[in-house]
N, C-alpha and C positions, 0 to 999 in steps of 0.2 A: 713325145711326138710319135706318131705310127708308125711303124719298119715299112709299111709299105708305100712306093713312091706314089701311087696312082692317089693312095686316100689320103696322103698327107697334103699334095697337089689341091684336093676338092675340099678339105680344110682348113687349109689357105687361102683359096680361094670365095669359100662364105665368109672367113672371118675379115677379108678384105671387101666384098661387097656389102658388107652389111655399114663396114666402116666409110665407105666410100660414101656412100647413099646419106649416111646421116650426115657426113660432115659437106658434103654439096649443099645438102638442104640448111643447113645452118648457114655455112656462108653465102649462098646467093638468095636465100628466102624465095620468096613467090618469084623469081626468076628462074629457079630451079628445075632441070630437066621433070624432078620427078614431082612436081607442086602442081601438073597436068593429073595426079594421081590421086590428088587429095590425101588427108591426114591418114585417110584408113590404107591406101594403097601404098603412101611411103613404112607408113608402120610396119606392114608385110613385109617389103625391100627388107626390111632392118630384121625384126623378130625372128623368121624365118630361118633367114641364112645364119644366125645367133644359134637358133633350136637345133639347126641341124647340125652345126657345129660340136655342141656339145655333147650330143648322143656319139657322133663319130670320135670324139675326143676321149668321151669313156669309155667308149665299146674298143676303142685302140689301148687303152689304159688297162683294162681287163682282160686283153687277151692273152694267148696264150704265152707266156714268160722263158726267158731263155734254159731255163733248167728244169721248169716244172711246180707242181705244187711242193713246199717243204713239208714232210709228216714226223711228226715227232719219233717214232720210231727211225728216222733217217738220225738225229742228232743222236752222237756217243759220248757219255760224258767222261771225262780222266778219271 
């Protein structure tokens, strides 16, 4: 998860929308808020906030690490 609160917050936050949207749509079917949206605009609800989850989640995952890159010149062997 990302150190920082704000992006951890807005990753949260898609991966809850995304969840929310499809499971309203499943259980209420065509009564559903977003079934005004059509198949192509709940898609978007869902994919979207999925997509940009993911990029946030590796670009958090790659960042910069608490010590650093390890370089084999750093390891000393016995």
């Amino acid at each position: 998860m990302p150190r920082q609160p704000l992006a951890g917050a807005l990753l949260f936050a898609a991966g809850a929308v995304a969840l929310l949207d499809l499971a309203l749509y499943f259980a209420l079917g065509p009564s559903s808020p977003f079934a005004a949206l059509g198949i192509g605009g709940l898609e978007r609800w869902v994919a979207y906030p999925i997509i940009l989850w993911t990029v946030g989640f590796g670009g958090a995952s790659d960042g910069p690490q608490p010590f650093g890159p390890i370089r084999i010149g750093m390891i000393r062997r016995r």
